[in-house]
C-alpha positions, 0 to 999 in steps of 0.5 A, spaced: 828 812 794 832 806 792 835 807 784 835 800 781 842 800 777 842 792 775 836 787 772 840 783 776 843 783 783 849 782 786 846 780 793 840 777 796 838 778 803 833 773 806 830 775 812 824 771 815 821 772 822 817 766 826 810 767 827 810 774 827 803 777 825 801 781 819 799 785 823 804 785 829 804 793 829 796 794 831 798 789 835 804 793 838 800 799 838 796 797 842 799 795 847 802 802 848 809 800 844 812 806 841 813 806 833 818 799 831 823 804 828 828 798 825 820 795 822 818 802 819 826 803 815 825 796 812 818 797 810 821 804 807 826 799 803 820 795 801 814 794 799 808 790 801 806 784 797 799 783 796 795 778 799 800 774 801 798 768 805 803 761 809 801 754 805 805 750 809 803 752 817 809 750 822 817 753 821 820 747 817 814 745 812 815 753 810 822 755 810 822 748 805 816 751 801 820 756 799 827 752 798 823 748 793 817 751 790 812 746 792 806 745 798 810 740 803 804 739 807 802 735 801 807 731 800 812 729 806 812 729 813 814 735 817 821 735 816 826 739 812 826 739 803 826 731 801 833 728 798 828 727 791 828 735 792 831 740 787 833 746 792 835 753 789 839 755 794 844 749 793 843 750 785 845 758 786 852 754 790 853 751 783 852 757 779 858 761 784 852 764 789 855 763 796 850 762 801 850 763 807 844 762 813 845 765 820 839 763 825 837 763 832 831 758 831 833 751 833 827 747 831 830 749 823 837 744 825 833 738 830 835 732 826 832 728 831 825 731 828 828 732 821 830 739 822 837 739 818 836 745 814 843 748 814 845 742 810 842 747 804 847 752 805 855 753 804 855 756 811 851 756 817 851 760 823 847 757 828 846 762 835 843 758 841 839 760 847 832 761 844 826 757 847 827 751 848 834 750 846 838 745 849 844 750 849 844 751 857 839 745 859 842 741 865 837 735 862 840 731 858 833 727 855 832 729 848 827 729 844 824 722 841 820 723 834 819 730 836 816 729 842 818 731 850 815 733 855 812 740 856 815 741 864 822 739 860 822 744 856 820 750 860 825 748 865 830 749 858 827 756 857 828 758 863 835 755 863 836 759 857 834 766 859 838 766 866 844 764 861 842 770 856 848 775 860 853 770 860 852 769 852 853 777 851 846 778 850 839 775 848 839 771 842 835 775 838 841 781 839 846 776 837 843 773 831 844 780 827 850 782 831 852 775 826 848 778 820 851 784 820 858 782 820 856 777 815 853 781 810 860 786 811 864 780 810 860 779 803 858 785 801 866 786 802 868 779 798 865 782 790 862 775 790 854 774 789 852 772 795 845 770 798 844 771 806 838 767 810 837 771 816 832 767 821 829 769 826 826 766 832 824 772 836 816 772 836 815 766 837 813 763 844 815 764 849 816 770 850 820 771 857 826 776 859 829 775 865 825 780 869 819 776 867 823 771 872 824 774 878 817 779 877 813 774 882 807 777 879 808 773 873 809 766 876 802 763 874 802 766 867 804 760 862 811 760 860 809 755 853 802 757 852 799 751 850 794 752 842 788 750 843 781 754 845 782 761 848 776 759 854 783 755 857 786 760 859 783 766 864 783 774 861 789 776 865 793 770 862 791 772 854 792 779 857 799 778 859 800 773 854 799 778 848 803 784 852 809 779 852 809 778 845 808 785 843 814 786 848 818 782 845 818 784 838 819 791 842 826 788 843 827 785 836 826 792 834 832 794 837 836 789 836 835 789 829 838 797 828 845 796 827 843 791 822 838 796 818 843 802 818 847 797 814 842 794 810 840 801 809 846 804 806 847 797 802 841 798 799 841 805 796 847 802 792 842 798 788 845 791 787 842 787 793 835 786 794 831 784 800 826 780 802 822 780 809 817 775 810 814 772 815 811 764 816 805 766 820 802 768 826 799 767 833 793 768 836 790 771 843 784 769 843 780 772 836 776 767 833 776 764 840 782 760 840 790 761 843 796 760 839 797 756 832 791 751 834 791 744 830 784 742 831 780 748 828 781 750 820 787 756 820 784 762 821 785 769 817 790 773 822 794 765 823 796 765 816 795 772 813 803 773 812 808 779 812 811 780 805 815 786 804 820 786 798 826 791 795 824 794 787 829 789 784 822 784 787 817 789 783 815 784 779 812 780 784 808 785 785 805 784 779 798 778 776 798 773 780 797 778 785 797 773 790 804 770 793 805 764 798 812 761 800 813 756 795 811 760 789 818 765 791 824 759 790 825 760 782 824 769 782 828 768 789 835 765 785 832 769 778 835 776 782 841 773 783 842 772 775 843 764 776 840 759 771 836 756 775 830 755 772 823 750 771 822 749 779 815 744 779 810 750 783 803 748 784 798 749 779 793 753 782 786 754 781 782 759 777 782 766 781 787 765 785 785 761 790 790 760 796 791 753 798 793 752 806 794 747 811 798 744 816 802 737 816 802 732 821 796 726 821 792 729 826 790 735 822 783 734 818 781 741 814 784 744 807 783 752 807 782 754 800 782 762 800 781 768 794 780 776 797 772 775 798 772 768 801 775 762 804 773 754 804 774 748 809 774 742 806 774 737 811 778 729 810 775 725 815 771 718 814 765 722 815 763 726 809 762 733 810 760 739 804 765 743 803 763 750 808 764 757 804 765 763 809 765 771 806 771 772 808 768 780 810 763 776 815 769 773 819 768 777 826 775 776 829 770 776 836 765 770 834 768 763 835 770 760 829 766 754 829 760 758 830 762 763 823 756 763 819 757 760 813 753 758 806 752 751 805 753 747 798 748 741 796 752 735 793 758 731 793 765 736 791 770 734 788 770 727 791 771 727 798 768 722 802 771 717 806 777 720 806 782 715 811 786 718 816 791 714 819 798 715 821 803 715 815 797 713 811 794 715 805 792 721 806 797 725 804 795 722 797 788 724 798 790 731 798 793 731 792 788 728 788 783 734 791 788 739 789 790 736 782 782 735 782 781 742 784 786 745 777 781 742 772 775 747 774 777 753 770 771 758 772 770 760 779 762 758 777 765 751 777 767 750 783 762 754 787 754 752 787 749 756 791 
């Protein structure tokens, strides 16, 4: 039982985990994984958050939903917190909270891509060597406008993973070898502290060395492509699923020492927790692989884990639904700073969630509550917005195919919606949403 002893804590510890599924321990479990036992101690410091969901699907636009308070896909490109920004954790390094962000992701500091995220805070510990890192490539190209060629970076994948031993451990193993002796340093200082914990571990790919010197694997994708599931045989799916269970098995252990510390750190009662993930991946439900792009997110892509320490209770409280952006302000609030009047999107009546994914290419909103979910759709072409019960939504059935209601007439003025790259479209999704914050009654917006 954790005993809260302040209103306001001394310490906040942010631990966000790429593409991890809520429900991750299904998943594990039937893969025949053993009880995640670092998972089960954090979950024992925490309690879930309800009905939690990612806006801004990818790892840059979340991680600056959180920073800011707002929908980045609505309003800039794919890339860090704009300089037009507030950031809380900047405004917490105003107020005399030393922050801190230790990391393995390397997509969060390509600044050829406008990944510069450590810029937002006083110190960073970057740990190199997971996925297509450039740490140990012996290919120079880098990526132009975020784009290298797929055989590119598999080749770093590989280099990587035979680098692993060398290095003294995976990543994974290092960055909270790193967070451990960080949180030490800060619990040891008397200054109030924030340290963001990042970890890349269940994201793709998912290999080991074993995996490279077992010959039986050598057909299996290294970097599995999103997209429709009928791309890849049973075995593939198969095999491409029991990896991602095996590597959050590994992350589990890696994790131990790290949640000994925070375990006795949290008893003290003046350092709250945060777990929280970005979204997930999918292997074969709804008849698709990975994140795709070119079908509406569907609910085990964007359903989030959110678990938080009782100085958080009060997330838990109406509204009971919880995005990233919604957080930023509530984040620095436990840490007793001044930080205050952070734009957060208004959100329409009966809690529905907004999601999307940035990039011109992407052509749907979802908007969802806990009984059902809308597509809404941008193209030139005019299509009605298509209502799903959510109950209805059989993880088996294709999503194209998923039986939806129908709504006759125009809806919030969607017709011919342009989308060219870096054009207007942006600005269309902001005038849905805006329309969307004018209904006041769940009968306004729906009509059978």
């Amino acid at each position: 039982m954790f005993v809260l002893h302040n209103e306001t804590c001394r310490g906040l510890v942010l631990l966000v985990i790429d593409s991890l599924r809520a429900d991750f321990q299904r998943v594990c479990a039937s893969e025949g994984i053993s009880p995640l036992a670092s998972f089960q101690r954090l979950q024992a410091m925490t309690s879930p958050l309800p009905y939690a969901k990612c806006g801004s699907v990818g790892s840059l636009p979340m991680r600056t939903d959180i920073l800011t308070g707002k929908l980045a896909f609505l309003d800039r490109r794919w890339a860090a917190p704009l300089d037009s920004d507030r950031v809380w954790t900047q405004e917490l390094a105003q107020s005399g909270v030393r922050t801190s962000l230790v990391t393995d992701n390397y997509i969060l500091l390509l600044r050829e891509i406008g990944g510069c995220l450590d810029d937002f805070f006083d110190r960073c510990i970057f740990v190199g060597g997971a996925g297509s890192d450039s740490w140990r490539s012996s290919d120079d190209t880098h990526l132009r406008n975020g784009v290298a060629d797929p055989s590119t970076l598999e080749t770093r994948c590989v280099a990587n993973v035979n680098g692993w031993h060398s290095a003294g451990g995976p990543p994974y193993a290092r960055l909270f070898q790193s967070a451990e002796h960080l949180l030490r340093a800060d619990l040891n200082s008397g200054d109030r502290f924030l340290l963001w914990i990042d970890s890349f571990s269940p994201h793709e790919p998912w290999i080991e060395p074993p995996d490279l010197r077992d010959c039986s694997l050598l057909g299996i994708p290294i970097l599995p492509r999103s997209g429709l599931a009928s791309r890849y045989t049973s075995v593939e799916i198969r095999e491409l699923r029991h990896r991602y269970a095996k590597r959050i098995e590994a992350l589990d252990g890696a994790m131990a020492s790290f949640c000994d510390l925070l375990t006795s750190t949290l008893r003290g009662g003046d350092v709250a927790l945060l777990v929280i993930s970005d979204h997930g991946f999918l292997f074969g439900e709804y008849g698709f692989i990975g994140k795709p792009k070119e079908w509406p997110p569907v609910p085990e892509l964007y359903d989030i884990v959110a678990w938080a320490s009782p100085h958080l209770s009060f997330l838990r409280s109406p509204p009971i639904s919880i995005q990233p952006h919604r957080l930023c302000a509530k984040l620095a609030s436990v840490l007793g700073s001044t930080t205050c009047n952070f734009r957060t999107e208004a959100h329409p009546a009966f809690e529905w969630q907004l999601i999307g994914r940035n990039g011109p290419e992407v052509r749907h909103l979802v908007l969802a509550d806990t009984q059902e979910q809308a597509v809404m759709w941008r193209d030139d072409v005019y299509e009605p917005v298509r209502w799903y019960k959510r109950a209805a939504l059989a993880s088996t059935s294709a999503w194209p195919d998923a039986p939806y209601r129908r709504q006759s007439g125009s809806w919030l003025g969607l017709q011919k919606l342009r989308a060219t790259y870096n054009g207007p479209w942006l600005a269309h999704f902001q005038k849905s949403f805006a329309e969307l914050n004018g209904f006041h009654d769940k009968g306004s917006i729906v009509t059978t």
